[in-house]
C-alpha positions as CSV (number, residue, x, y, z in Angstrom):
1,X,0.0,0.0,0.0
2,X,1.1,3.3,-0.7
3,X,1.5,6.5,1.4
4,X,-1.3,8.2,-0.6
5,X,-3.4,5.0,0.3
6,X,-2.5,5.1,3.9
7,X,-3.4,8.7,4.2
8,X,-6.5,7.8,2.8
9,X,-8.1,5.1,4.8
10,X,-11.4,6.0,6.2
11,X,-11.3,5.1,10.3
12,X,-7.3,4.6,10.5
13,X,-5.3,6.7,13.2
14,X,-6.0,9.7,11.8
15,X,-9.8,9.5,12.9
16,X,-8.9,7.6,16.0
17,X,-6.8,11.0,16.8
18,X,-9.4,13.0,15.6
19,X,-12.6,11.7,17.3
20,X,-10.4,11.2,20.6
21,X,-8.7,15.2,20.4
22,X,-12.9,16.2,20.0
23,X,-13.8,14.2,22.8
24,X,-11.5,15.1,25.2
25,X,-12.3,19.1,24.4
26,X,-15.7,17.9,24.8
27,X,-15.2,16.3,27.9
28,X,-12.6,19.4,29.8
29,X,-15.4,22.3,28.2
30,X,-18.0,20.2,30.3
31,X,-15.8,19.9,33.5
32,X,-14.3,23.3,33.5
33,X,-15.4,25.8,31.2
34,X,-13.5,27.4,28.1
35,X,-10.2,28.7,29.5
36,X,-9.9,25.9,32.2
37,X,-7.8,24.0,29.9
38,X,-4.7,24.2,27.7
39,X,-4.0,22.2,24.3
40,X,-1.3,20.1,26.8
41,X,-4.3,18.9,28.8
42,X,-6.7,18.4,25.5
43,X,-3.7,16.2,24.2
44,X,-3.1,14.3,27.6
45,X,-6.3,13.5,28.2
46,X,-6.6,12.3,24.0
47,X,-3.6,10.1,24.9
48,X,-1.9,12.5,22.1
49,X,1.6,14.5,21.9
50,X,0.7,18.4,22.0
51,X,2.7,18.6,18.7
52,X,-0.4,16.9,16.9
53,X,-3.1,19.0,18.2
54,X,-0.7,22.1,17.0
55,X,0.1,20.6,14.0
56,X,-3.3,19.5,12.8
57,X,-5.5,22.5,14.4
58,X,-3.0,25.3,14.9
59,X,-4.5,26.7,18.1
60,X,-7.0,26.0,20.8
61,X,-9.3,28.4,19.2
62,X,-9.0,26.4,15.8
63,X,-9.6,23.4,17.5
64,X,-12.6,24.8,19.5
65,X,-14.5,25.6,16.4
66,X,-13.8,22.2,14.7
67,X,-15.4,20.5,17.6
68,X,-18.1,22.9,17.1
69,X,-18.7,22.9,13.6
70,X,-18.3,18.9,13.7
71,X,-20.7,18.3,15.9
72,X,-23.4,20.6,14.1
73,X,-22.8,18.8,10.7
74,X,-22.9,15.7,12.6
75,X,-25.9,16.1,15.0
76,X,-28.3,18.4,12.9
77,X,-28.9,17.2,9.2
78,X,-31.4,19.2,8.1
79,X,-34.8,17.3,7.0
80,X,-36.1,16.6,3.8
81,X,-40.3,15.6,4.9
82,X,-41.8,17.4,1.8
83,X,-43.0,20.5,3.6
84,X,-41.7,23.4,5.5
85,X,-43.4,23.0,8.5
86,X,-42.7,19.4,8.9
87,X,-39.0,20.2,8.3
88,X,-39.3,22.9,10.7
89,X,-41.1,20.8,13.2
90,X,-38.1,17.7,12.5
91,X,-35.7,20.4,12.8
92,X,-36.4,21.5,16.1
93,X,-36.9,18.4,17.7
94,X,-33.0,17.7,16.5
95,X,-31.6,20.5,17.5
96,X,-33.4,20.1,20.8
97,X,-32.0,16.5,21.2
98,X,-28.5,17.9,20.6
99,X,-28.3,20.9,22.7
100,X,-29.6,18.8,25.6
101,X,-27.6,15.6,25.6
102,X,-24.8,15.0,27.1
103,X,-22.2,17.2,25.3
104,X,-24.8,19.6,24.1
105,X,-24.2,23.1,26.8
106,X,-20.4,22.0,26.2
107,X,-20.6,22.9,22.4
108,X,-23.0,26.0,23.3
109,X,-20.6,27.4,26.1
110,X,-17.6,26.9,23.3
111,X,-19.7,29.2,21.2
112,X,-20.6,31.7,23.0
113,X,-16.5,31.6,24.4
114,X,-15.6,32.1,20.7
115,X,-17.4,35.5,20.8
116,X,-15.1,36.7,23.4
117,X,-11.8,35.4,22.3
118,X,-10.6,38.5,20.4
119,X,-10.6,39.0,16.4
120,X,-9.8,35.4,16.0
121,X,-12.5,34.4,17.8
122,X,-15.3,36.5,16.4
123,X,-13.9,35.1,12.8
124,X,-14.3,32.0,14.5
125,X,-17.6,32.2,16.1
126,X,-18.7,33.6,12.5
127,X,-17.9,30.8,10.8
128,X,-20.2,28.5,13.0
129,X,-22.4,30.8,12.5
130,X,-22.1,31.2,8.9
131,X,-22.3,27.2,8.7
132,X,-25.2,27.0,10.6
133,X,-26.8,29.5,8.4
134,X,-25.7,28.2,5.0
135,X,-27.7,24.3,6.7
136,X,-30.6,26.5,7.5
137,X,-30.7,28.2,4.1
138,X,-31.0,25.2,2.2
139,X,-34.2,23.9,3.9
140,X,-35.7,27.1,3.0
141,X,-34.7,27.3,-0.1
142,X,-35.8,23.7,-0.9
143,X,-39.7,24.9,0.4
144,X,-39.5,28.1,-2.0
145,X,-38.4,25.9,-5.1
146,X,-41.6,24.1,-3.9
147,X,-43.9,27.5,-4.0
148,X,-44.2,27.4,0.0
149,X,-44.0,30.9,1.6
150,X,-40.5,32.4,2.0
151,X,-38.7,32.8,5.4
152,X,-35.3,34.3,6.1
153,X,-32.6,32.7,8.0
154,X,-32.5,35.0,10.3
155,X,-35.8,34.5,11.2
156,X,-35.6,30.9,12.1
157,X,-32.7,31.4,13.9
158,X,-34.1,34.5,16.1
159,X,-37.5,33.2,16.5
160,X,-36.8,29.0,16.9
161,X,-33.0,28.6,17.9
162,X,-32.2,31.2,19.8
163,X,-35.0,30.6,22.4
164,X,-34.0,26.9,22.5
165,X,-30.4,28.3,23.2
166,X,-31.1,30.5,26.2
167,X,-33.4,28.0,27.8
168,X,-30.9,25.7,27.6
169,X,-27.9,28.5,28.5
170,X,-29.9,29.4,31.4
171,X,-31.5,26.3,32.6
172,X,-34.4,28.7,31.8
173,X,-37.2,25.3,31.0
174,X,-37.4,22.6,29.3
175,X,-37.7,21.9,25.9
176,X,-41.0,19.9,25.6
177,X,-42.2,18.7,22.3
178,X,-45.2,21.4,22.8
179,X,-42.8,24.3,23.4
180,X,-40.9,23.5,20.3
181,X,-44.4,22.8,18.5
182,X,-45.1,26.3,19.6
183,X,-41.5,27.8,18.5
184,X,-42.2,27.0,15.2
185,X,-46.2,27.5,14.7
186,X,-45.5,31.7,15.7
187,X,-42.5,31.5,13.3
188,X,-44.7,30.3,10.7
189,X,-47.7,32.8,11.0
């Protein structure tokens, strides 16, 4: 096998390294907080040299928003059910299963840290954002190429994520199935 192949292998060290460098950042966020940690204890606790977080993410901050970004593409697909309430409604119920499980205020609190970091941070914090935005954009798109009524992104994210956020932020209530049923029946009037 050649080095090309090597490097290619789907589930070989370099994901091991991977899923176990996300965890661990996963895992100290939870613990302690953004801040509360350096990329020496991220690798330790990953059972990796400090040289490969460096080498592969450049800096805790780059590494932050990989988690993040990683775990939105992974957790949230958006949904496909033929309308846009229903994908609205399927939406919602992900997102609420992700912000509340186990990791899910870790990858909020690195968020919201990424806003406070400095330049780097913001550009940061703007790309999750930005990602988030582009996932969002294709649902709605998708209903208006179906003749359904047009909604901005903006709009689903300040009048259905951003409430599920601060509940969740704030321990502020739970996220019932009827609360989100209600998040998106006022976005959609």
């Amino acid at each position: 096998m050649d080095e090309q192949q090597r490097t290619r292998r789907p589930g070989g060290r370099s994901a091991r390294v991977g899923a176990a460098v996300h965890q661990a950042v996963t895992d100290l966020v939870g613990e302690r907080g953004y801040g509360g940690f350096t990329v020496s204890e991220v690798a330790a606790r990953a059972g990796v040299a400090d040289t490969t977080v460096y080498r592969r993410w450049g800096s805790l901050e780059e590494l932050l928003t990989d988690v993040t970004l990683t775990r939105l593409n992974a957790r949230s697909p958006m949904p496909d059910t033929g309308d846009l309430a229903g994908d609205l409604h399927t939406y919602a119920a992900q997102v609420a299963q992700e912000i509340t499980g186990p990791d899910g205020l870790a990858v909020l609190r690195l968020t919201v840290t990424l806003s406070g970091s400095g330049p780097e941070g913001m550009r940061l914090r703007d790309d999750f954002l930005g990602e988030r935005a582009r996932q969002m954009q294709t649902m709605l798109d998708r209903a208006r190429e179906r003749g359904e009524r047009s909604l901005d992104a903006l709009d689903v994210l300040d009048h259905l994520m951003a409430p599920m956020y601060i509940r969740v932020l704030f321990g502020a209530g739970p996220l019932t199935p009827e609360y989100l049923d209600g998040l998106v029946d006022r976005l959609l009037r």
